[in-house]
Biopython code that builds the backbone (N, CA, C, O; Angstrom):
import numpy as np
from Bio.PDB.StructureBuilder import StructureBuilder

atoms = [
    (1, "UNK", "N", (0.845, -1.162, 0.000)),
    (1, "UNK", "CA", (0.000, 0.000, 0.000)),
    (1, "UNK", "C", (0.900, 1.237, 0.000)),
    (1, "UNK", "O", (1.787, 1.277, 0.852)),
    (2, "UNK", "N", (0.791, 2.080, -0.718)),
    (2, "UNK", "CA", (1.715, 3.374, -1.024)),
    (2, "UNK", "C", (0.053, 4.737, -0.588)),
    (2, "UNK", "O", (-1.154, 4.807, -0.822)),
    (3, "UNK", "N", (1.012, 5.440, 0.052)),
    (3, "UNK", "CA", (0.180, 6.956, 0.513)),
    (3, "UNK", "C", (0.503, 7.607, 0.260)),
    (3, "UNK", "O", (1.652, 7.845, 0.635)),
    (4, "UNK", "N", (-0.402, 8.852, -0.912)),
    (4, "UNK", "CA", (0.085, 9.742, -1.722)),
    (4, "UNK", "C", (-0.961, 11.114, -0.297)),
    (4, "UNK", "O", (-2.049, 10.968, 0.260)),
    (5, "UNK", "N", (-0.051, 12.138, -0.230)),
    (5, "UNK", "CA", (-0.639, 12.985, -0.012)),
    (5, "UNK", "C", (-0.408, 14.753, -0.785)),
    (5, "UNK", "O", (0.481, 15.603, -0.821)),
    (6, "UNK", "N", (-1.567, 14.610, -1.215)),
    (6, "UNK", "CA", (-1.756, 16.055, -2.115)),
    (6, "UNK", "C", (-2.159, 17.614, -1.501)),
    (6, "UNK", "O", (-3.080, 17.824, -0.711)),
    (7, "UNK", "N", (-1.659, 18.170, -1.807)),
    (7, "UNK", "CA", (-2.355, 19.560, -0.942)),
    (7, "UNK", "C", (-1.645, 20.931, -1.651)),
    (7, "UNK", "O", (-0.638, 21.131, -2.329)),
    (8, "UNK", "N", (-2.814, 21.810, -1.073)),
    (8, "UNK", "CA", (-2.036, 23.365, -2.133)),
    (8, "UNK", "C", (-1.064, 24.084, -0.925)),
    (8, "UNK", "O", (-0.874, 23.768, 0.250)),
    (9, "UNK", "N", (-0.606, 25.061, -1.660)),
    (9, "UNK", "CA", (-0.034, 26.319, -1.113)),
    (9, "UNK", "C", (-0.934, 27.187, -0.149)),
    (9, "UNK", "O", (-2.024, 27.747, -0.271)),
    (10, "UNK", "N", (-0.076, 27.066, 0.784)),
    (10, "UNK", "CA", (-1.185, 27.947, 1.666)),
    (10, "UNK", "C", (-1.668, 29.595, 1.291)),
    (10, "UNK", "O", (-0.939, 30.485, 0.851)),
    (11, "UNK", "N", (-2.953, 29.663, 1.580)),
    (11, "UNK", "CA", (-3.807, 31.204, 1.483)),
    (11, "UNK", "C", (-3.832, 31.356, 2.377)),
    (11, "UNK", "O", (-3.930, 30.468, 3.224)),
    (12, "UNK", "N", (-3.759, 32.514, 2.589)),
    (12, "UNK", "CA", (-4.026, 33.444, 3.855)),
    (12, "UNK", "C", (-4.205, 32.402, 4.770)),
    (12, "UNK", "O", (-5.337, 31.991, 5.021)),
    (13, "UNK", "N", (-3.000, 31.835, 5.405)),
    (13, "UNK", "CA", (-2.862, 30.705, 6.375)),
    (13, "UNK", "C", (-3.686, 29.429, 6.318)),
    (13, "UNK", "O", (-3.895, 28.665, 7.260)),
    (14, "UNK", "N", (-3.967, 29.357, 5.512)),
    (14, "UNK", "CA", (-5.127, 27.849, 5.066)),
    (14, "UNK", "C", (-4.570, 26.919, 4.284)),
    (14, "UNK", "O", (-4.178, 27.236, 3.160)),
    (15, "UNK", "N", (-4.477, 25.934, 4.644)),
    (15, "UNK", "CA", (-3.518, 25.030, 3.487)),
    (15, "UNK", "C", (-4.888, 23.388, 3.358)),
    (15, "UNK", "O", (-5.191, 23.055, 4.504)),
    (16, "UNK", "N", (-5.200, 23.001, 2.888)),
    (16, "UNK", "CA", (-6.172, 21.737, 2.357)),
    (16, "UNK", "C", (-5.545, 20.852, 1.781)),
    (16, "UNK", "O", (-5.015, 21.055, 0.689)),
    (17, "UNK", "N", (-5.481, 19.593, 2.467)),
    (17, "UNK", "CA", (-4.821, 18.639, 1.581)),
    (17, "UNK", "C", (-5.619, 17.313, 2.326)),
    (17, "UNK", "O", (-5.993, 17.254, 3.497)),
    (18, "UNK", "N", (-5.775, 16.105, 1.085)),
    (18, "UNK", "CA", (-6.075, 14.990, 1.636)),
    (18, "UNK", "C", (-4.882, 13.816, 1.289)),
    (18, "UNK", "O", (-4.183, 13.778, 0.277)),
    (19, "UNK", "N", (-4.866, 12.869, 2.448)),
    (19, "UNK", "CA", (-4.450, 11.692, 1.770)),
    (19, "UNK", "C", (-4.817, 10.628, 1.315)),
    (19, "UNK", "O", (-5.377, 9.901, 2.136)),
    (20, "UNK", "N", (-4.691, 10.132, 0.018)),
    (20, "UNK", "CA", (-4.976, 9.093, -0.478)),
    (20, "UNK", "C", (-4.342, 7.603, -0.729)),
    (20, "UNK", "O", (-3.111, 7.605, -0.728)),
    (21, "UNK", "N", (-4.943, 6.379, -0.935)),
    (21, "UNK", "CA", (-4.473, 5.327, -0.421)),
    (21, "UNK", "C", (-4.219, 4.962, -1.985)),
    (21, "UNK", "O", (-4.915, 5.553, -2.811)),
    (22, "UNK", "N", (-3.386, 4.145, -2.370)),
    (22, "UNK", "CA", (-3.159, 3.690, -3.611)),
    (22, "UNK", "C", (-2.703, 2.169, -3.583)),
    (22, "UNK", "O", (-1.533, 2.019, -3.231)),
    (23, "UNK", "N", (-3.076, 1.554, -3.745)),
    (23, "UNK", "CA", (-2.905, -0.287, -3.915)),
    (23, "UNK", "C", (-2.013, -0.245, -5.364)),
    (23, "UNK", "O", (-2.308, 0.403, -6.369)),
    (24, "UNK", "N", (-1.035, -0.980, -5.204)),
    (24, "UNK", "CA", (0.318, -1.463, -6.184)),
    (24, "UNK", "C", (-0.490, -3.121, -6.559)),
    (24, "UNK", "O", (-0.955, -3.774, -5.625)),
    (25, "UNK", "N", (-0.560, -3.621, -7.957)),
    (25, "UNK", "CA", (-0.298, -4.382, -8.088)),
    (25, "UNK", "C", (0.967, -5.288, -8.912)),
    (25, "UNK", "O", (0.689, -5.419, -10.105)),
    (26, "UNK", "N", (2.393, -5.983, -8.481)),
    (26, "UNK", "CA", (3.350, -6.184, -8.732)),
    (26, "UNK", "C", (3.159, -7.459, -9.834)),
    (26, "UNK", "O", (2.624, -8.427, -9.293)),
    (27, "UNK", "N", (3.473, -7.658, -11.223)),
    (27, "UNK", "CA", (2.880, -9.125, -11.963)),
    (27, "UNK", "C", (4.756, -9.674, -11.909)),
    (27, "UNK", "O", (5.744, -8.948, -12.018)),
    (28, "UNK", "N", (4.719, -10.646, -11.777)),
    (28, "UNK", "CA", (6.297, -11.097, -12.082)),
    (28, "UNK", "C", (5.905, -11.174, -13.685)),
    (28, "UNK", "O", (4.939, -11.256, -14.444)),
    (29, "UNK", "N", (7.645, -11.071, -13.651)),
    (29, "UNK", "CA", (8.346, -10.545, -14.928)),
    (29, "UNK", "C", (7.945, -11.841, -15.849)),
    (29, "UNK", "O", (7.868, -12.878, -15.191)),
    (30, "UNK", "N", (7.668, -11.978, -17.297)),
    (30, "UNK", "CA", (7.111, -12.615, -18.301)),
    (30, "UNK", "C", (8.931, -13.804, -18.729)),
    (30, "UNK", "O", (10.110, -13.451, -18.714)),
    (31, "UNK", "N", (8.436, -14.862, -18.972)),
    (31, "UNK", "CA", (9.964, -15.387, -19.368)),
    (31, "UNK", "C", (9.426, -15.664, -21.068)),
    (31, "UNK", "O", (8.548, -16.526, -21.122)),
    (32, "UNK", "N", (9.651, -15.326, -21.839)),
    (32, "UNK", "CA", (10.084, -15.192, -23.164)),
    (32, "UNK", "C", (10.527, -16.533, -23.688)),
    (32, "UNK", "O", (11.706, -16.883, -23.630)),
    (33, "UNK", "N", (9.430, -17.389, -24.278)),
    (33, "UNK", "CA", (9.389, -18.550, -24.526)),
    (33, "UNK", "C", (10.051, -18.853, -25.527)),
    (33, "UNK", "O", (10.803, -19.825, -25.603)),
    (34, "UNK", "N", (9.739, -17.704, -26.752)),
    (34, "UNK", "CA", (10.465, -17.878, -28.523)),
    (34, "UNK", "C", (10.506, -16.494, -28.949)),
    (34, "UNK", "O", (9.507, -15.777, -28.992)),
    (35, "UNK", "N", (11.710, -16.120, -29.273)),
    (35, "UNK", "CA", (11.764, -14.834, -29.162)),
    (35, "UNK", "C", (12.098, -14.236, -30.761)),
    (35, "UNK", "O", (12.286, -13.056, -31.055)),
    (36, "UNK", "N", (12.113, -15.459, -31.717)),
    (36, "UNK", "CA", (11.814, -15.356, -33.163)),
    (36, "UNK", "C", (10.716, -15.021, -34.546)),
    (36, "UNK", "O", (10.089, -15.977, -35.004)),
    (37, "UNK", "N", (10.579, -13.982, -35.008)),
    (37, "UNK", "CA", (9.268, -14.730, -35.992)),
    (37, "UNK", "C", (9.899, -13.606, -37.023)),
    (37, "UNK", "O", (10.543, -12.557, -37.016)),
    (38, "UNK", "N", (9.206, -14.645, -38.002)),
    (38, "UNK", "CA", (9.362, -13.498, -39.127)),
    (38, "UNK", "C", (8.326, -13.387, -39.543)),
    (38, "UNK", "O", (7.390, -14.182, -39.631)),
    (39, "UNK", "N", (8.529, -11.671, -40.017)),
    (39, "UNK", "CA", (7.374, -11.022, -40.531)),
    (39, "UNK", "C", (8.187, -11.096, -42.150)),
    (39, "UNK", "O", (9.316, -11.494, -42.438)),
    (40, "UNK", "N", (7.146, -10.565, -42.968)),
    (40, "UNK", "CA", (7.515, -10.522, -44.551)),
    (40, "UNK", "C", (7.287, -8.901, -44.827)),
    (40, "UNK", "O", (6.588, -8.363, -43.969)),
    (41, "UNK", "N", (7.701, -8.158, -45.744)),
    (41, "UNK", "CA", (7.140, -7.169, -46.258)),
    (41, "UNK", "C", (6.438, -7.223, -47.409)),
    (41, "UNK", "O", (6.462, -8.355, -47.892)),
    (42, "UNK", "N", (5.904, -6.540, -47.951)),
    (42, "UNK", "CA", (4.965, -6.630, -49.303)),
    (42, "UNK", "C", (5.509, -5.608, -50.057)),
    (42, "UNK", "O", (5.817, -4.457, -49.747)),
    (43, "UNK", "N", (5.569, -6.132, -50.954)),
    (43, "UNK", "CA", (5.741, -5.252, -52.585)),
    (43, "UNK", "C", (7.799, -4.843, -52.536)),
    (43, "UNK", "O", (8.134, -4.185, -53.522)),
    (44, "UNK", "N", (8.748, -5.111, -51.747)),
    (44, "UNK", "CA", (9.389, -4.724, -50.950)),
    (44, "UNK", "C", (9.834, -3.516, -51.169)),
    (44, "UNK", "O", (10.309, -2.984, -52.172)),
    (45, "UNK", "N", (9.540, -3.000, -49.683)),
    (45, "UNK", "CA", (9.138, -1.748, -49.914)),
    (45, "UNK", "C", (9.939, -1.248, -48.719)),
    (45, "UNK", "O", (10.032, -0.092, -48.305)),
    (46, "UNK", "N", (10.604, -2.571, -48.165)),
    (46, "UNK", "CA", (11.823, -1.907, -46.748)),
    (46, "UNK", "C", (10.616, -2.094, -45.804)),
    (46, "UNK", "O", (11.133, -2.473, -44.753)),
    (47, "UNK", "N", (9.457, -2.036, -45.647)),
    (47, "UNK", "CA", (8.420, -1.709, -44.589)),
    (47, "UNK", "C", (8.038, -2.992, -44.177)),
    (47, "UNK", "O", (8.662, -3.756, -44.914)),
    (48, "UNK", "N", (7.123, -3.865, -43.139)),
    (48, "UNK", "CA", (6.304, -4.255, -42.752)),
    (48, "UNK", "C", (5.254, -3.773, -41.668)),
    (48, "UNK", "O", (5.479, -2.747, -41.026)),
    (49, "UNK", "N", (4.191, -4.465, -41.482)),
    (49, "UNK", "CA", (3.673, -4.205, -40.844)),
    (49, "UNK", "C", (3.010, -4.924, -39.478)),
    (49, "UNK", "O", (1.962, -5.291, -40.009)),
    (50, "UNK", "N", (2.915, -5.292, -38.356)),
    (50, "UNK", "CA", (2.562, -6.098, -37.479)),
    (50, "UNK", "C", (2.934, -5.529, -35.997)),
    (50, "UNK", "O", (3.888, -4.827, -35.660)),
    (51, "UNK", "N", (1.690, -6.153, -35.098)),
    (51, "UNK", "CA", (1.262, -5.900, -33.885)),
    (51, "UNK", "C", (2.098, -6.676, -32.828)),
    (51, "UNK", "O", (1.984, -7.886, -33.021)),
    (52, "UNK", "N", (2.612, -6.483, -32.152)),
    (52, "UNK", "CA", (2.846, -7.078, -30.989)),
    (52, "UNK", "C", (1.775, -7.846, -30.506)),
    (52, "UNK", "O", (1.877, -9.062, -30.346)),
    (53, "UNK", "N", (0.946, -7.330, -30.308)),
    (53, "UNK", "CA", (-0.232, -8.308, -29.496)),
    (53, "UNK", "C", (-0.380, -9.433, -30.332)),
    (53, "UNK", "O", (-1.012, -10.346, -29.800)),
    (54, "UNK", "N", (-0.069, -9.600, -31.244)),
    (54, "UNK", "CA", (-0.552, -10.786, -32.088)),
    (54, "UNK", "C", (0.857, -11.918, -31.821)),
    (54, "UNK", "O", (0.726, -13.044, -32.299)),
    (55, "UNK", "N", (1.977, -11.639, -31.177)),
    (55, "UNK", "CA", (2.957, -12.985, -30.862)),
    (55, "UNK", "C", (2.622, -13.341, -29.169)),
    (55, "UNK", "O", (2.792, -14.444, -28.650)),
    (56, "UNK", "N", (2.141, -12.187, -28.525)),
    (56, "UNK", "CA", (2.156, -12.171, -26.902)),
    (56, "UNK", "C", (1.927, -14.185, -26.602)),
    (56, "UNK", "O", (2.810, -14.826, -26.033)),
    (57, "UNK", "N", (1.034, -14.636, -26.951)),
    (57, "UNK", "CA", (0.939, -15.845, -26.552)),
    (57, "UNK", "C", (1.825, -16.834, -27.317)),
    (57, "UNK", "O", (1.567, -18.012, -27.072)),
    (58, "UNK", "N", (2.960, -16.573, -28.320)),
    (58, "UNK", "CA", (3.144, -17.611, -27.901)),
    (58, "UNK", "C", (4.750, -17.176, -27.328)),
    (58, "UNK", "O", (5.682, -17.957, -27.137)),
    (59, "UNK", "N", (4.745, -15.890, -27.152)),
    (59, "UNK", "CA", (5.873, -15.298, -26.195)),
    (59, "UNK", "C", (5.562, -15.750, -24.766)),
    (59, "UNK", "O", (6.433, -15.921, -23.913)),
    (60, "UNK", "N", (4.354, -15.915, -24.589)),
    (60, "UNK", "CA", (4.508, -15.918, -22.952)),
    (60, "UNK", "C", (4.466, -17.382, -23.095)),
    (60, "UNK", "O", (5.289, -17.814, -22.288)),
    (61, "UNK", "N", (3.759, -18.631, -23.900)),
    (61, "UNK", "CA", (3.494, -20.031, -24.041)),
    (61, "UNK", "C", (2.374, -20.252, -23.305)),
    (61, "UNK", "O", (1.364, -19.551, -23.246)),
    (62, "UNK", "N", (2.644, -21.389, -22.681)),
    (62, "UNK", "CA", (1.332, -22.262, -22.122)),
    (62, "UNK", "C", (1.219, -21.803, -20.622)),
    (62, "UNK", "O", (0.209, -21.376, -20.062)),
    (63, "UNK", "N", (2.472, -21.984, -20.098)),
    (63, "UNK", "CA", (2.564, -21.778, -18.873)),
    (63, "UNK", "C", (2.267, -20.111, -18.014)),
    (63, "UNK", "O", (2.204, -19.944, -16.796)),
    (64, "UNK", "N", (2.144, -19.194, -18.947)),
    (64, "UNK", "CA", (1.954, -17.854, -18.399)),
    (64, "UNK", "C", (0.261, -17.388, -18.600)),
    (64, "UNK", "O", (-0.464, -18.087, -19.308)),
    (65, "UNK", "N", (-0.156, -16.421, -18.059)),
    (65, "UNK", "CA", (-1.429, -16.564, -18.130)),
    (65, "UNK", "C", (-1.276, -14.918, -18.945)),
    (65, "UNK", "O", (-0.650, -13.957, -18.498)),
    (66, "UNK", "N", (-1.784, -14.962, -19.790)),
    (66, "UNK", "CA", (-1.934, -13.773, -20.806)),
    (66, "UNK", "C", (-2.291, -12.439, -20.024)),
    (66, "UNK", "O", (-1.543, -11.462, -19.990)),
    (67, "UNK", "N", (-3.419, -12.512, -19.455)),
    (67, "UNK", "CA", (-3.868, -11.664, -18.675)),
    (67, "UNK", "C", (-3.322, -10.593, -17.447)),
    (67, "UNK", "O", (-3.723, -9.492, -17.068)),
    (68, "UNK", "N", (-1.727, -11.871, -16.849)),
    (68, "UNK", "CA", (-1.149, -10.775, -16.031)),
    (68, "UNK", "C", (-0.044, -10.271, -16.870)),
    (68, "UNK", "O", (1.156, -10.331, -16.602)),
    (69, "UNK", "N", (-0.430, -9.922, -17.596)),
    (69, "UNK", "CA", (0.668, -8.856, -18.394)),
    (69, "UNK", "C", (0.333, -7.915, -19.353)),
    (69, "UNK", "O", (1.203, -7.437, -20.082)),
    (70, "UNK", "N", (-1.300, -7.469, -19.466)),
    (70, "UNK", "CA", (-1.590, -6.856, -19.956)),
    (70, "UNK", "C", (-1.706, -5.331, -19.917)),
    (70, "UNK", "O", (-2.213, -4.727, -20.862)),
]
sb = StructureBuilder()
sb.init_structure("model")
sb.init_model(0)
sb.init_chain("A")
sb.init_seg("    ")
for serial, (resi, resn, name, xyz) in enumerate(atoms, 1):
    if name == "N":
        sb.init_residue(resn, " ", resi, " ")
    sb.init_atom(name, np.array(xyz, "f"), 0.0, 1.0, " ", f" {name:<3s}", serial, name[0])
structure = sb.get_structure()
């Protein structure tokens, strides 16, 4: 649990501030199952195009759960 507390500059001797509570959630680090692929370009043109999200599973494999690393 981390405590952020915010508040202004005081006015004419008045200063307002609250503190707030902030919950951390920590995911362990992803182990990198296949860290190869090839993409192709079209027309070659030096360019391709492609998403990361589209290798995530089989970067993370069987054993990682997709979800804590999103």
């Amino acid at each position: 649990m981390v405590y952020i507390r915010v508040s202004n500059p005081p006015n004419q001797g008045v200063s307002c501030g609250r503190v707030l509570e902030l919950s951390l959630q920590v995911n362990p680090l992803p182990v990198a199952v296949d860290t190869s692929f090839a993409v192709c370009e079209i027309d070659s043109t030096g360019y391709a195009e492609f998403y990361f999200v589209d290798f995530t599973p089989s970067l993370l494999g069987a054993s990682q759960d997709i979800n804590d690393f999103g």
